[in-house]
KEDRENBA-228890 format. One record per residue (C-alpha): residue number from 1; x, y, z; residue in three letters. Coordinates in steps of 0.2 Angstrom, whole numbers, plus 2048, in hexadecimal, padded with zeros to 3 digits. Each point is the difference from the previous one (the first is absolute). Layout:
BEGIN
REC     k    c1    c2    c3     r
REC   NUM     X     Y     Z   ala
...
This chain:
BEGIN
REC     k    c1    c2    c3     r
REC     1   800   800   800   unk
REC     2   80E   80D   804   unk
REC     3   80A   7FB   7EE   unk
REC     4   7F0   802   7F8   unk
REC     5   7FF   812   809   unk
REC     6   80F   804   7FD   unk
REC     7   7FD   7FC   7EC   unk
REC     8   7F2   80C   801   unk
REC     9   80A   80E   808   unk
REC    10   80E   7FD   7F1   unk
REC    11   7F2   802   7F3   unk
REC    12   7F3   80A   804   unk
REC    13   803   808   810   unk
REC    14   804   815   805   unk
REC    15   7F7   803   7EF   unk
REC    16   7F2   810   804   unk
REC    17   7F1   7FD   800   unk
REC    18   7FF   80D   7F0   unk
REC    19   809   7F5   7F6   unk
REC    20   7F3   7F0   802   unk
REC    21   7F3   80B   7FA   unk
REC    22   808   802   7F2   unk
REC    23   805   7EF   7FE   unk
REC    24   7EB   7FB   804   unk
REC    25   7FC   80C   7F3   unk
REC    26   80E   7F8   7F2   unk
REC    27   7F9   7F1   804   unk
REC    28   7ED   800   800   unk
REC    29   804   80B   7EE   unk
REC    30   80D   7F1   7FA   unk
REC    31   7F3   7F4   805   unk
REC    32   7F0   809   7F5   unk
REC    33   80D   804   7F4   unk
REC    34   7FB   7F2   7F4   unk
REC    35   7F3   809   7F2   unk
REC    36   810   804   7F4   unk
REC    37   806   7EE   801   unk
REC    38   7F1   7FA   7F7   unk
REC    39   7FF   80E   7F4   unk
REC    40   804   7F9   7EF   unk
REC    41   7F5   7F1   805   unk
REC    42   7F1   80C   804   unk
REC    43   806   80C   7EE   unk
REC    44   800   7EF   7F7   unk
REC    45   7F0   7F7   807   unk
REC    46   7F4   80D   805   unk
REC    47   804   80E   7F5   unk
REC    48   803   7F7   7EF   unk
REC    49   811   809   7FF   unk
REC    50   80E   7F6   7F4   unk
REC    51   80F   7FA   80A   unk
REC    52   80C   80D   7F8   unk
REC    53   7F3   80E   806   unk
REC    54   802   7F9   810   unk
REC    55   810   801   803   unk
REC    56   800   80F   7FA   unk
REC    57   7F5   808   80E   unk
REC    58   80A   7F5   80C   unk
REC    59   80F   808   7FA   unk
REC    60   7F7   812   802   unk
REC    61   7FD   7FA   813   unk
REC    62   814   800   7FF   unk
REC    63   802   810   7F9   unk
REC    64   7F6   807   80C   unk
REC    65   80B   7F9   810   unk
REC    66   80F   805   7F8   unk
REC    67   7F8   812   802   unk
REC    68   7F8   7FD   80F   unk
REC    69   811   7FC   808   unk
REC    70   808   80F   7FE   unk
REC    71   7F2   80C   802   unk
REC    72   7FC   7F6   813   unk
REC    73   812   805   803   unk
REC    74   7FF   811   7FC   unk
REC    75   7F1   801   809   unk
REC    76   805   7F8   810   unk
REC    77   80D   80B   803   unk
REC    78   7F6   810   7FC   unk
REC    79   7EE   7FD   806   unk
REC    80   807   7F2   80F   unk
REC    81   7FE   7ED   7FE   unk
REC    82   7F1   7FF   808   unk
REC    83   7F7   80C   7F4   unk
REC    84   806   7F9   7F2   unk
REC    85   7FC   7EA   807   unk
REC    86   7EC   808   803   unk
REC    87   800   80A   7F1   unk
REC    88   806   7F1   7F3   unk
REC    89   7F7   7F4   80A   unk
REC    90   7EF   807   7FD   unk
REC    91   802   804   7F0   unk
REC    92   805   7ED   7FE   unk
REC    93   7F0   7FC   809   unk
REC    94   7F5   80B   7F3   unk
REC    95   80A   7FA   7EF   unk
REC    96   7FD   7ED   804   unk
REC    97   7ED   804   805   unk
REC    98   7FF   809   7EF   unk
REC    99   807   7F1   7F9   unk
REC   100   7F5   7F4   804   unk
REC   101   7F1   809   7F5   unk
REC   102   80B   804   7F2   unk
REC   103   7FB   7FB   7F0   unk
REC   104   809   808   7F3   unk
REC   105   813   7FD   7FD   unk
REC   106   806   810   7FD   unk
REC   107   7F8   803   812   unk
REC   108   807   7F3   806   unk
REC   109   813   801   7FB   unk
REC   110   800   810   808   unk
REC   111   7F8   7FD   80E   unk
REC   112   80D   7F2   802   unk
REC   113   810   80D   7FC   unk
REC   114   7F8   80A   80E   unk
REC   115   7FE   7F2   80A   unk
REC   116   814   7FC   800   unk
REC   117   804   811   804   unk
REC   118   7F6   7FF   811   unk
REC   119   807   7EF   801   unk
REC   120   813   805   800   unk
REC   121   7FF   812   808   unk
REC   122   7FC   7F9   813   unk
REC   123   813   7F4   7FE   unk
REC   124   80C   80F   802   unk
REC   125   7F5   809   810   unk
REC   126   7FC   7EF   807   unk
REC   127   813   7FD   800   unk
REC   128   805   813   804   unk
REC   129   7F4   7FD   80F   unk
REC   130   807   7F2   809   unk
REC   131   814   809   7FF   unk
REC   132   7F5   80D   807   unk
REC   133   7FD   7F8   810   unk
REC   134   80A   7F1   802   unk
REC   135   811   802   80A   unk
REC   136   80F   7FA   7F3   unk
REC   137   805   7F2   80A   unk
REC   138   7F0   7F8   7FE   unk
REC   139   7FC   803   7EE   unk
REC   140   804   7F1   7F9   unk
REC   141   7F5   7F7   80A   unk
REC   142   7F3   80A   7FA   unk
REC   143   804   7FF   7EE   unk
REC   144   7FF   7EE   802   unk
REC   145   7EE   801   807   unk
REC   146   7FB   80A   7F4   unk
REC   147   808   7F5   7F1   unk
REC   148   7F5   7F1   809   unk
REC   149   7F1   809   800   unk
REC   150   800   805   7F0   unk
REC   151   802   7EF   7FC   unk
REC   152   7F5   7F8   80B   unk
REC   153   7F4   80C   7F8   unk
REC   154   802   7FB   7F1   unk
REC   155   7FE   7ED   803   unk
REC   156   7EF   802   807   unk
REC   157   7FB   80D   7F2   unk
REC   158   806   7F2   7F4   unk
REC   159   7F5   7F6   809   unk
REC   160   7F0   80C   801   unk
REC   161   801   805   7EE   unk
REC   162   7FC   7F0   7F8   unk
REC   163   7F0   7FD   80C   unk
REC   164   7F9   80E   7FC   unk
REC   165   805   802   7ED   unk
REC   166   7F6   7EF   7FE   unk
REC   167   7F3   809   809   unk
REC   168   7FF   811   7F7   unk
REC   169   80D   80D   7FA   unk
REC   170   7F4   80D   806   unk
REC   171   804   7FA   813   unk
REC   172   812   7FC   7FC   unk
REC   173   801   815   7FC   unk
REC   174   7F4   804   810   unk
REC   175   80A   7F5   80A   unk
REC   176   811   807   7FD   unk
REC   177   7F8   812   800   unk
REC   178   7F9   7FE   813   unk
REC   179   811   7F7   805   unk
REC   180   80B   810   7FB   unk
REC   181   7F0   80A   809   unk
REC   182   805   7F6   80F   unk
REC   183   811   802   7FE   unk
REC   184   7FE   813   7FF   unk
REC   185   7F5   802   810   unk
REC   186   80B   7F7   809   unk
REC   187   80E   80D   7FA   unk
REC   188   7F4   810   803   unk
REC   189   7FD   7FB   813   unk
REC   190   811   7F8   805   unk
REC   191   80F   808   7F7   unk
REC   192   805   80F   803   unk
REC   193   809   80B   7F3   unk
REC   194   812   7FB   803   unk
REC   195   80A   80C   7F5   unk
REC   196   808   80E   809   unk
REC   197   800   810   7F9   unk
REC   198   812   806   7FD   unk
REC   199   805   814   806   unk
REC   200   7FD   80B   7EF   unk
REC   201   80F   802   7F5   unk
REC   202   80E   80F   805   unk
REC   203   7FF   80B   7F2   unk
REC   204   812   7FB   7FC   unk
REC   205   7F9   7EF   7FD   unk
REC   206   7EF   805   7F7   unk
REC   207   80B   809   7F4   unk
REC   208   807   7F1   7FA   unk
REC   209   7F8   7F0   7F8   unk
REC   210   7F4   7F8   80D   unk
REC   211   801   7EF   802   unk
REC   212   7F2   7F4   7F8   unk
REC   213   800   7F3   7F5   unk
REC   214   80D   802   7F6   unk
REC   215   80C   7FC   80E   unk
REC   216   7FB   7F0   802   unk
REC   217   800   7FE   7ED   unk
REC   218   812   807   802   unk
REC   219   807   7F7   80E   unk
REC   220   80D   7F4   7FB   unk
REC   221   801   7F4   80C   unk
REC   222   7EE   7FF   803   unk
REC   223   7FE   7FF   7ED   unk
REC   224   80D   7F1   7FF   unk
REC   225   7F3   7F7   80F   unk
REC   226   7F1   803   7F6   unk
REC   227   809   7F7   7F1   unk
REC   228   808   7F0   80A   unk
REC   229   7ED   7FF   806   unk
REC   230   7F9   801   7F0   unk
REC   231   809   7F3   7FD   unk
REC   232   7FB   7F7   80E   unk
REC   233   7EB   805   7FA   unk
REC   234   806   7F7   7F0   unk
REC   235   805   7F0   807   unk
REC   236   7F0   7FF   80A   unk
REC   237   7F3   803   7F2   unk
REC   238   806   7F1   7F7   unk
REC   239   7F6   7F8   80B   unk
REC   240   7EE   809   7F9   unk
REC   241   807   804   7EF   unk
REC   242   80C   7F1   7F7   unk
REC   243   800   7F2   80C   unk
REC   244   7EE   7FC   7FB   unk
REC   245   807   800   7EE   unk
REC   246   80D   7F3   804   unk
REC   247   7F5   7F5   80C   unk
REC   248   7F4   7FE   7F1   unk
REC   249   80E   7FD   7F2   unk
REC   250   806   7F0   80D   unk
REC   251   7ED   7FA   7FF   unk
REC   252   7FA   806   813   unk
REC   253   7F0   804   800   unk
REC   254   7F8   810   808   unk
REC   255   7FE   7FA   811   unk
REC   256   813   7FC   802   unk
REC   257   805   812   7FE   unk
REC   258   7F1   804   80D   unk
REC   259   80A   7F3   80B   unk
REC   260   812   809   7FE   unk
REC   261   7F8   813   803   unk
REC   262   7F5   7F8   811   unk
REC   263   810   7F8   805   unk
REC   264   80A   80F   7FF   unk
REC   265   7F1   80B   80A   unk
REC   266   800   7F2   80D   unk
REC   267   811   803   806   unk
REC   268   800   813   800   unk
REC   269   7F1   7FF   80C   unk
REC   270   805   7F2   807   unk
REC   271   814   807   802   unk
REC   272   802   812   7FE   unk
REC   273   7FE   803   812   unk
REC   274   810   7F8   806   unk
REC   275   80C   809   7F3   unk
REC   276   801   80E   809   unk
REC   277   80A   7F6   80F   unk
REC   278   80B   7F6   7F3   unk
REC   279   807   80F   7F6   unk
REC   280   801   80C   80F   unk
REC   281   812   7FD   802   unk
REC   282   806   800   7EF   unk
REC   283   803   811   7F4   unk
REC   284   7F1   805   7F6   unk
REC   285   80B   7FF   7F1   unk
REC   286   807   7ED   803   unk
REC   287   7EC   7FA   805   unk
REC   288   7FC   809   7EF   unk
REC   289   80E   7F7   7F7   unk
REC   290   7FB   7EF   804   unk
REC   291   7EF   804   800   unk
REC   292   801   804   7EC   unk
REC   293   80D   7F3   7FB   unk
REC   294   7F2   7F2   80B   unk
REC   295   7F5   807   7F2   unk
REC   296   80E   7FF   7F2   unk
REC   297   801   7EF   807   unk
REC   298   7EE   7FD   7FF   unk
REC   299   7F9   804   7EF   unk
REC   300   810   7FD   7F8   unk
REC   301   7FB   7ED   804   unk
REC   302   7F3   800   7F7   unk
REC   303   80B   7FD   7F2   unk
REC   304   7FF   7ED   806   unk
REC   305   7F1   801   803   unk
REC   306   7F2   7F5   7F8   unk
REC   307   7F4   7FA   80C   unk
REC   308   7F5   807   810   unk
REC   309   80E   7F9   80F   unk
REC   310   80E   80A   7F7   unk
REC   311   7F4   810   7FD   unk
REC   312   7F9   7FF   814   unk
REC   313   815   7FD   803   unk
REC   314   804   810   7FA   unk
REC   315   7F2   808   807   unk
REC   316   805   7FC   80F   unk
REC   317   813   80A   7FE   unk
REC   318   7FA   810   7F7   unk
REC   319   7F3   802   80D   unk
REC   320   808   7FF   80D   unk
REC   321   80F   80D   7F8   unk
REC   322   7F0   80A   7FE   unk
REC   323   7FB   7FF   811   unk
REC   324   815   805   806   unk
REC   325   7FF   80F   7F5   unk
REC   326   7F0   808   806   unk
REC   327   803   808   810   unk
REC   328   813   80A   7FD   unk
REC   329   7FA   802   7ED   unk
REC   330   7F1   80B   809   unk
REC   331   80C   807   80E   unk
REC   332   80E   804   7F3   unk
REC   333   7F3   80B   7F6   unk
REC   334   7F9   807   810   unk
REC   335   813   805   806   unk
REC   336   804   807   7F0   unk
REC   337   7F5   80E   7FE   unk
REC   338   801   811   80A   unk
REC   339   7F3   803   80D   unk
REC   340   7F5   80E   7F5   unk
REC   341   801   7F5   7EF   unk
REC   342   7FB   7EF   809   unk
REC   343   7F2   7FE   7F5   unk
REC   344   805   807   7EF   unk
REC   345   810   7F3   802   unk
REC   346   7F2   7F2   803   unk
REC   347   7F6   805   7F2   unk
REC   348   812   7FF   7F5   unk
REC   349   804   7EF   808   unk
REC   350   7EF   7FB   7FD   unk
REC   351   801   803   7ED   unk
REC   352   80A   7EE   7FE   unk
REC   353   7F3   7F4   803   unk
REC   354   7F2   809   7F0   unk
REC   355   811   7FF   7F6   unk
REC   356   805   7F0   804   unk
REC   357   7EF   7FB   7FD   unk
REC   358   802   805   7EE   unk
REC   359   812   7FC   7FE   unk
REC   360   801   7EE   806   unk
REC   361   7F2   7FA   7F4   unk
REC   362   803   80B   7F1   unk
REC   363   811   7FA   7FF   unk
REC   364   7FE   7F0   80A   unk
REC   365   7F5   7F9   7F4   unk
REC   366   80B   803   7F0   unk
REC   367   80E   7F7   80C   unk
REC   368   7F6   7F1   803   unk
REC   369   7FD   801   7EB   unk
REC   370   811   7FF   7FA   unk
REC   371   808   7FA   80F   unk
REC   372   7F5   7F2   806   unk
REC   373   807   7FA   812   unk
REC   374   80E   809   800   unk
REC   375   7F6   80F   803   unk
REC   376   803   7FB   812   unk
REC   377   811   802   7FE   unk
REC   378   7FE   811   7FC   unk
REC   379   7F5   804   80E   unk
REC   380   809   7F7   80B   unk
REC   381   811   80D   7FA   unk
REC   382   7F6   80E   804   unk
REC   383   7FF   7F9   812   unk
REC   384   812   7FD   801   unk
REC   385   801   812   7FA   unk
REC   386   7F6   807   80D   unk
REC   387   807   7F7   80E   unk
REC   388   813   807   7FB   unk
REC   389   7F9   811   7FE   unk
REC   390   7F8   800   812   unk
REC   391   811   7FA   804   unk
REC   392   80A   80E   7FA   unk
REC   393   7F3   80F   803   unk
REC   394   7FD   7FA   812   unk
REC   395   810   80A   808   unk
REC   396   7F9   812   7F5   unk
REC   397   7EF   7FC   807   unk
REC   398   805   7FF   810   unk
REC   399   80B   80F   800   unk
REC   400   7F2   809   7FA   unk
REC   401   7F4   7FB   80D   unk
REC   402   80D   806   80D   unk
REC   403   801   80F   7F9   unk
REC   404   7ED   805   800   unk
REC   405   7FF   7F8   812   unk
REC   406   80E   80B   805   unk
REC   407   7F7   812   7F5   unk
REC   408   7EE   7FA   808   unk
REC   409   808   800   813   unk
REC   410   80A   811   7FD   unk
REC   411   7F0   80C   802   unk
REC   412   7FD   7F5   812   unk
REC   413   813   803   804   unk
REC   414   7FE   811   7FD   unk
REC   415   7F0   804   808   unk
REC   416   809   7FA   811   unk
């Protein structure tokens, strides 16, 4: 009973209570989040649209987030996070309610670009929020609970969607509508607004450029992060993008790539909450080197592989190099930006995961084309590749995060 305790206090204990509110309202969203993941089947089946309309209108959905991303960090940092999670949330709300009595296509591909820019705008505050009011020391434990809720979340919308899809597409739209509703209510009566407003500019500094989001979109070493990430978000959508390709080129049937994607969600809820005690005494830039080149490892044997044991194998090791990487990837990004620009450096950071999601299977699927199996040699060379870059740009990152711990202590020095 006291190891179990003390497991507790290692991985979810000294968080405020701020910070699970905001990890109830991630997951109660996560877990109504589940409309979009039928939405070429309801475009296809219910609307009479042809699949490459479909995609399409998916693909606008994409769009959408890639703005949304940005404009939630902009707004975070100017209108607070907690103006900005209520404000996107809500509108999410009223889009997917709008969607489930849409007709019309055009209508509805907008609605659906709309919908992924309320989608993508609440990540950056969300993020911004919890730096806000979790002590550094503990932030890692915190990025890993939020990683597994967001997970856990999805695994039970996964869940939800196809009940209520065989049911009615209408509901599947209301549903999801009332569970970001919930999730926002829970935001307007427990979470504070967390950003706190800086002194105004000397007019020394307001003569000069203010800082924005250019900064971020200028900072090397965060810039050379966001890439080795990207790289990272390319590995991981193999799984939803190519390795259902290759899966039915070995003759497995649907309900085999079903197994592999369950297998990986089972262990991240299932496991997630004891990383944070395995990697605590460990650099973030080794954990994030091993965790890649686990991945590397991972899909790079799916060269070999030809039937369901080999593909559940590899799940096994890319998953769990997913599930290394999530807590210093999050704490890295969070160290990395100044205090005032927390979110617009989210928002940037944000911005690989809507172009992976074009990258890996725009080019993926020529790869698998002219390359066949090797393709997994390739992906499994871009992991290498990551892991030696987290390798060699770990002593800059960390130099740099002195640096702004030692610029955001000097106004406290000085005040004394």
């Amino acid at each position: 009973m006291r190891g179990l305790r003390r497991w507790w206090d290692d991985t979810a204990g000294g968080l405020p209570a701020t910070f699970w509110y905001l990890w109830s309202g991630l997951l109660i969203n996560r877990a109504g989040a589940f409309a979009l993941l039928f939405l070429s089947l309801y475009l296809t089946a219910a609307r009479d649209a042809p699949p490459s309309l479909a995609g399409l209108v998916v693909g606008a959905y994409g769009i959408g987030g890639a703005a949304g991303t940005l404009l939630g960090g902009v707004l975070a940092d100017r209108w607070g996070r907690r103006a900005t999670l209520l404000a996107a949330h809500l509108a999410a709300a009223g889009l997917m309610a709008a969607l489930a009595f849409s007709t019309h296509l055009a209508v509805i591909a907008v609605l659906a670009t709309l919908v992924g820019v309320a989608h993508s705008m609440p990540s950056p505050a969300f993020v911004a929020a919890i730096v806000d009011v979790v002590p550094e020391a503990r932030r890692s434990r915190a990025f890993n609970l939020q990683f597994w809720a967001f997970n856990l979340g999805m695994a039970v919308a996964s869940l939800l969607a196809g009940i209520l899809a065989e049911a009615s597409f209408t509901a599947l739209f209301l549903v999801d509508a009332g569970a970001t509703l919930a999730a926002a209510v829970v935001i307007a009566l427990k979470v504070p607004e967390t950003l706190t407003r800086r002194p105004a500019l000397t007019p020394r500094a307001a003569a000069g450029r203010r800082p924005g989001l250019h900064t971020a979109l200028t900072d090397r070493t965060f810039l050379v992060f966001v890439g080795l990430t990207f790289l990272l978000a390319v590995l991981t959508m193999q799984t939803s993008t190519i390795m259902p390709l290759a899966m039915r080129e070995d003759g497995l049937r649907p309900s085999a790539y079903g197994l592999v994607v369950a297998l990986g969600g089972a262990l991240i809820v299932a496991g997630q909450l004891f990383v944070p005690r395995l990697i605590e005494p460990y650099r973030k830039s080794n954990v994030l080197a091993v965790s890649t080149g686990l991945m590397a490892l991972g899909f790079g044997a799916l060269t070999v592989a030809d039937g369901l044991p080999l593909y559940l194998g590899a799940a096994v090791v890319w998953t769990v190099g997913q599930m290394l990487a999530a807590p210093p990837n999050a704490q890295i990004n969070a160290d990395l930006a100044p205090p005032r620009l927390r979110a617009r450096y989210q928002s940037v950071f944000y911005l690989t995961f809507p172009a992976a999601s074009f990258v890996a299977p725009a080019l993926g699927g020529l790869s698998l084309e002219h390359l066949g199996e090797r393709h997994w040699l390739v992906v499994g060379a871009l992991g290498l590749l990551a892991a030696a870059g987290h390798l060699l740009a770990g002593p800059r990152r960390e130099r740099r995060v002195a640096a702004l711990r030692a610029a955001a202590a000097e106004p406290v020095r000085s005040a004394r």
